[in-house]
MIZA-312510 format. One line per field, with one value per residue (C-alpha): x, y, z; residue number from 1; residue in three letters. Coordinates in steps of 0.02 Angstrom, whole numbers, plus 32768, in hexadecimal, padded with zeros to 4 digits. Layout:
REM MIZA-312510
x = [X, ...]
y = [Y, ...]
z = [Z, ...]
koldren = [NUM, ...]
balum = [ALA, ...]
This chain:
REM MIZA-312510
x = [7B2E, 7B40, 7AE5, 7B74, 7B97, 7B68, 7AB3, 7A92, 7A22, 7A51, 79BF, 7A04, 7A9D, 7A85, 7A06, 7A90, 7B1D, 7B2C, 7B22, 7BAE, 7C03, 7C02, 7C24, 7CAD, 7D0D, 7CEF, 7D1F, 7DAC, 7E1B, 7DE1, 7E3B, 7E78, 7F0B, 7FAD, 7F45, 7FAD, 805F, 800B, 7FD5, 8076, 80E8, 806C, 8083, 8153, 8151, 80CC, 8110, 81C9, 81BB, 8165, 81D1, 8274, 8227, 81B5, 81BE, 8263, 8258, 81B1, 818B, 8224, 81E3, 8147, 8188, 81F5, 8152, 80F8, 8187, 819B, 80E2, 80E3, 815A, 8160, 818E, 8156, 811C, 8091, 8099, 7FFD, 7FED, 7F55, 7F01, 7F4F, 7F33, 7EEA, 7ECB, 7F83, 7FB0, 8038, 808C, 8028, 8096, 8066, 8083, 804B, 7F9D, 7F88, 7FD6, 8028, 7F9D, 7F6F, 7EBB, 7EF7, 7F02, 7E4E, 7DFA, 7DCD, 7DEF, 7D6D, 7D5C, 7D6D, 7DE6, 7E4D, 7ED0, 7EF3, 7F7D, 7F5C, 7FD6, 7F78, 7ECF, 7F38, 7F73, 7ED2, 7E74, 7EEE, 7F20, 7FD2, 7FE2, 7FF1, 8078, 80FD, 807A, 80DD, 8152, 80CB, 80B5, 816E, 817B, 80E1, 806F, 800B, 7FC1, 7F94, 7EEC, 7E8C, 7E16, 7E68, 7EB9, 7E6F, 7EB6, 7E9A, 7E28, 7DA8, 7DBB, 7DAB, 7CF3, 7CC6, 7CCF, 7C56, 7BDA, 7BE2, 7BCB, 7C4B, 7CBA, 7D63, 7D4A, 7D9C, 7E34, 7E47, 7EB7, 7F42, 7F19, 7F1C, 7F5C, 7EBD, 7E0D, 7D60, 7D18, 7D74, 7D63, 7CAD, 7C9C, 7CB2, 7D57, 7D74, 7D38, 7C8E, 7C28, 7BA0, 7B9A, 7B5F, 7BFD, 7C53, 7BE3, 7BEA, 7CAB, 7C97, 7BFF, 7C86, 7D2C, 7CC9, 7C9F, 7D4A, 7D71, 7D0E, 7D21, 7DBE, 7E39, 7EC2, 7E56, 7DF2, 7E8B, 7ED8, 7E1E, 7E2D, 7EF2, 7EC9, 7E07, 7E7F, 7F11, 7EA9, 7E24, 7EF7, 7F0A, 7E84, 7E87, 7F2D, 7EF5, 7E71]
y = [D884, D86B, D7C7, D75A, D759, D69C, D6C0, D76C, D73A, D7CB, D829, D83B, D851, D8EC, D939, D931, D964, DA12, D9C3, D94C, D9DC, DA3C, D9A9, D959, D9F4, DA21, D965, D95D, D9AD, D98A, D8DB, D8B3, D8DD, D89A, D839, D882, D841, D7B1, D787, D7B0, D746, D6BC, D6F1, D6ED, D662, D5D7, D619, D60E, D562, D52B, D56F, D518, D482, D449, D4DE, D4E5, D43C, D40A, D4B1, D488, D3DF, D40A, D496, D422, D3A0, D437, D469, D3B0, D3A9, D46A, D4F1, D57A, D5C8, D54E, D5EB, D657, D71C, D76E, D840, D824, D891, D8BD, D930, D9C7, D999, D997, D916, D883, D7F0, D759, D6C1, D627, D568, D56C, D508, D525, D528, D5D2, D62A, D6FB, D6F0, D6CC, D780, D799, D6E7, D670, D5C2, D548, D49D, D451, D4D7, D498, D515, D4AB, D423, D36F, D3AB, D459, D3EE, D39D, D43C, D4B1, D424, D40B, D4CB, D499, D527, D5AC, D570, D5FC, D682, D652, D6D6, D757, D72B, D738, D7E8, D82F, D84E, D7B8, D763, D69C, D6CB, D75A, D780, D722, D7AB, D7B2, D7DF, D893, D880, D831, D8C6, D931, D8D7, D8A4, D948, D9A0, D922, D8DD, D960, D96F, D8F7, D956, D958, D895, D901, D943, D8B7, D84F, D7E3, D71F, D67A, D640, D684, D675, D676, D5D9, D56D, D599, D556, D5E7, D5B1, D594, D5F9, D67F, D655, D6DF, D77E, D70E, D6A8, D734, D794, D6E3, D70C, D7C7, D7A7, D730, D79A, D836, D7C6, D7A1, D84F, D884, D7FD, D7B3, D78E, D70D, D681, D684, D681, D5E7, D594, D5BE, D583, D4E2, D4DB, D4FE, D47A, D3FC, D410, D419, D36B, D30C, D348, D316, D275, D256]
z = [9FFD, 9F49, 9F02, 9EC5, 9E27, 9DF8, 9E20, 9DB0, 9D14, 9C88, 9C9A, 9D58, 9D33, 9CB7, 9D3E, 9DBA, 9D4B, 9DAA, 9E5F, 9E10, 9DDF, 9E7A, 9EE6, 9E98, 9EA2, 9F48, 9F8B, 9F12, 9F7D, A025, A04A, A0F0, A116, A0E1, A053, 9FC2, A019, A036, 9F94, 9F35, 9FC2, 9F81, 9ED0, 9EDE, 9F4D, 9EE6, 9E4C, 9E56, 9EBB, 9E24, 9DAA, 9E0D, 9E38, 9DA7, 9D10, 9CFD, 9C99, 9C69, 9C23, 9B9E, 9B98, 9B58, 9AEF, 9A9F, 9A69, 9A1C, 99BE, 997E, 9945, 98F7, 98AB, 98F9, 99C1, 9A43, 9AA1, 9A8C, 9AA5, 9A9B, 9AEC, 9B66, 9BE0, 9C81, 9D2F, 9D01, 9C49, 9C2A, 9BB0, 9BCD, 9B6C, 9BA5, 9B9C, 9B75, 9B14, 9A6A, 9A3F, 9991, 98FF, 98B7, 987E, 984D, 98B4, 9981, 99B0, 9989, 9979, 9A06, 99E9, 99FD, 9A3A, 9986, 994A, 98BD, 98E5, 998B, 998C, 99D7, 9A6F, 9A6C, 9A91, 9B39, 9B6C, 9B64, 9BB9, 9C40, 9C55, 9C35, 9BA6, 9C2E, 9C95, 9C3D, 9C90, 9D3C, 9CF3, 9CE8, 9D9C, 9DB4, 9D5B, 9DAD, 9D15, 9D5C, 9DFA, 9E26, 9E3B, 9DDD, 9D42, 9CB4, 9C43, 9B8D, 9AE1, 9ACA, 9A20, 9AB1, 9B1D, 9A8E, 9A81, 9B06, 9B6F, 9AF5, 9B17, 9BDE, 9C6E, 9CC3, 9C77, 9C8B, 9D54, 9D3F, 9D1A, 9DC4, 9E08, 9D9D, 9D38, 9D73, 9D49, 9D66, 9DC1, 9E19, 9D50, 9D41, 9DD2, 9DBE, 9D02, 9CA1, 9C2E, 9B89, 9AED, 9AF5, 9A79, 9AB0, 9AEF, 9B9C, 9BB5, 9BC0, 9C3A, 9CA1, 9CAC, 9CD9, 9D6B, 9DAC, 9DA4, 9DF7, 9E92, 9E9C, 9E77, 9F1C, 9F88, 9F79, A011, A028, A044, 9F9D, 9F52, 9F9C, 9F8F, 9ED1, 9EBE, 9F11, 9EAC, 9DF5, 9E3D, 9E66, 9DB4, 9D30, 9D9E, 9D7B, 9CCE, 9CB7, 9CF1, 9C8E]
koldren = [1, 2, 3, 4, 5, 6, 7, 8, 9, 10, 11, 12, 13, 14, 15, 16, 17, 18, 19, 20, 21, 22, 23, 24, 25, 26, 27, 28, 29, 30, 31, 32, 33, 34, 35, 36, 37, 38, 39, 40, 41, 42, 43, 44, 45, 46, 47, 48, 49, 50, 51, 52, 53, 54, 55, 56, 57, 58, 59, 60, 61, 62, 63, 64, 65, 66, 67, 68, 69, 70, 71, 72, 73, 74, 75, 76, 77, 78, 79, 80, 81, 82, 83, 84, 85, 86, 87, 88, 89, 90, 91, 92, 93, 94, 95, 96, 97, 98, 99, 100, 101, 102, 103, 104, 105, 106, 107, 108, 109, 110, 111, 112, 113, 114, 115, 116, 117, 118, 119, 120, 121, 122, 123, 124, 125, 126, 127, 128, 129, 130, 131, 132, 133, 134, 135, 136, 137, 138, 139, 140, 141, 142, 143, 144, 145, 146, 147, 148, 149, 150, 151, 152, 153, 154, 155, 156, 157, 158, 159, 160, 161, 162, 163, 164, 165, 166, 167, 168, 169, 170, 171, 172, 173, 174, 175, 176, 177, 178, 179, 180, 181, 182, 183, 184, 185, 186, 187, 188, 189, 190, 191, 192, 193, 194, 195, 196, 197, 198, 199, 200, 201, 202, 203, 204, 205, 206, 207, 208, 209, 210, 211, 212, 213, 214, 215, 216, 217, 218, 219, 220, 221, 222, 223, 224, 225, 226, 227, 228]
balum = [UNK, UNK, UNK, UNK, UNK, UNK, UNK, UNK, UNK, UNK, UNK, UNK, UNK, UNK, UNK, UNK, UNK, UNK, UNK, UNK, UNK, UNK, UNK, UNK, UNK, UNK, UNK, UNK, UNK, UNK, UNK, UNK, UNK, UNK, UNK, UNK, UNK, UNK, UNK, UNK, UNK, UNK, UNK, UNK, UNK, UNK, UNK, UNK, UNK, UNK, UNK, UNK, UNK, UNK, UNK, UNK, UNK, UNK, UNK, UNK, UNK, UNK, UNK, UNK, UNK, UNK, UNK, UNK, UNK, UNK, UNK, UNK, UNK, UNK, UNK, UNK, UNK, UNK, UNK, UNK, UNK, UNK, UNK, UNK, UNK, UNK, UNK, UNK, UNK, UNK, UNK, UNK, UNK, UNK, UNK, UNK, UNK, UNK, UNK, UNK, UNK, UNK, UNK, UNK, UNK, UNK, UNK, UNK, UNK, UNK, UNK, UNK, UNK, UNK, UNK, UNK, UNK, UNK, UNK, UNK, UNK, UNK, UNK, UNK, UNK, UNK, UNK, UNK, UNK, UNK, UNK, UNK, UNK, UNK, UNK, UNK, UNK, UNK, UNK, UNK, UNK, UNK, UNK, UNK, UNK, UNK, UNK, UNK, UNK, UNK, UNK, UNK, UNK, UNK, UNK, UNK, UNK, UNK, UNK, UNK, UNK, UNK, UNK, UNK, UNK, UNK, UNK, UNK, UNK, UNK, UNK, UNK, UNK, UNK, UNK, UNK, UNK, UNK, UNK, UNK, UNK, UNK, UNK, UNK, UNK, UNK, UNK, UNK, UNK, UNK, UNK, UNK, UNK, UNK, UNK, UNK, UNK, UNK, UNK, UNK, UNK, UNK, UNK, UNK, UNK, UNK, UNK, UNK, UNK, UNK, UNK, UNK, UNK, UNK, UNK, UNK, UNK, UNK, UNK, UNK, UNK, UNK, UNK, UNK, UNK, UNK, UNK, UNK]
């Protein structure tokens, strides 16, 4: 059994890079059966309840706030690693300010570039409600290894092991990395390696029931945020 990912230091986790390699793949594509319909009825069903029942007007709502407070689209389009390293249009509210550096620079937690709004919405989650249309369209799941602008997969993948095996499955809303911590800008080479460990465990072990055990973990972490 592989150790989980959580527990790896990085000298571990570069000695087992080839076990890593050669188990994700083979456990990749052994899932029960029936998990793949599964997951996507969840997908459709979660995503367009949402999307009639709460999106269709607090995602305008909110776009309509960030386009009072900055110039510019309320939305934010950014290409982003898919499935199979193909790359997608990543929706998403607008945080910052119009600026020439987001399709290559992480913003921090004291980013100037950010907008008082921006601040509410990366801290609650509530920029990545559009990203229930990725869901929608198929380029992206609930759950999965969050999908990263493509200068990051450009550099990253030259330095982790195995990095590109998180590009197995689609894309999620949100993921294991997440709900275990592991959100918000990588500073070091070993935040991000935090996020892969984490997306390769989910890689090889998911089934239906880590996924609604990480939909209800990311529900229940945007609603106290919101309330606090």
């Amino acid at each position: 059994m592989i150790v989980p990912a959580k527990y790896l230091t990085r000298q571990e986790w570069h000695s087992h890079s080839g076990n890593w390699d050669l188990f994700v793949r083979q456990h990749s594509n052994s899932q029960p059966w029936g998990y793949s319909w599964m997951k996507r009825g969840i997908d459709l069903s979660i995503a367009l309840l949402f999307l009639l029942s709460i999106g269709f007007w607090i995602i305008p709502l909110i776009a309509l706030f960030i386009r009072l407070e900055s110039k510019g689209s309320p939305f934010f389009l950014q290409k982003r690693t898919g499935k199979n390293n193909r790359s997608f249009t990543c929706i998403k509210l607008r945080t910052m300010r119009l600026n020439d550096e987001a399709d290559y620079k992480q913003a921090g937690h004291k980013d100037e570039r950010i907008t008082r709004i921006g601040h509410f919405l990366r801290l609650s989650s509530l920029d990545e409600l559009p990203q229930f249309l990725n869901v929608l369209m198929g380029e992206m799941s609930l759950v999965g290894p969050r999908p990263h602008m493509l200068y990051h997969t450009e550099t990253y993948e030259k330095q982790i092991p195995t990095y590109n095996l998180r590009h197995l499955v689609k894309p999620g809303i949100t993921g294991l990395a997440q709900i275990r911590g592991f959100r918000g800008p990588t500073l070091t080479l070993t935040d991000m390696e935090n996020r892969v460990k984490s997306d390769l465990y989910y890689v090889a072990h998911r089934n239906i029931f880590m996924d609604l055990r990480i939909i209800w973990a990311t529900a229940h972490e945007v609603w106290v945020s919101i309330k606090s």
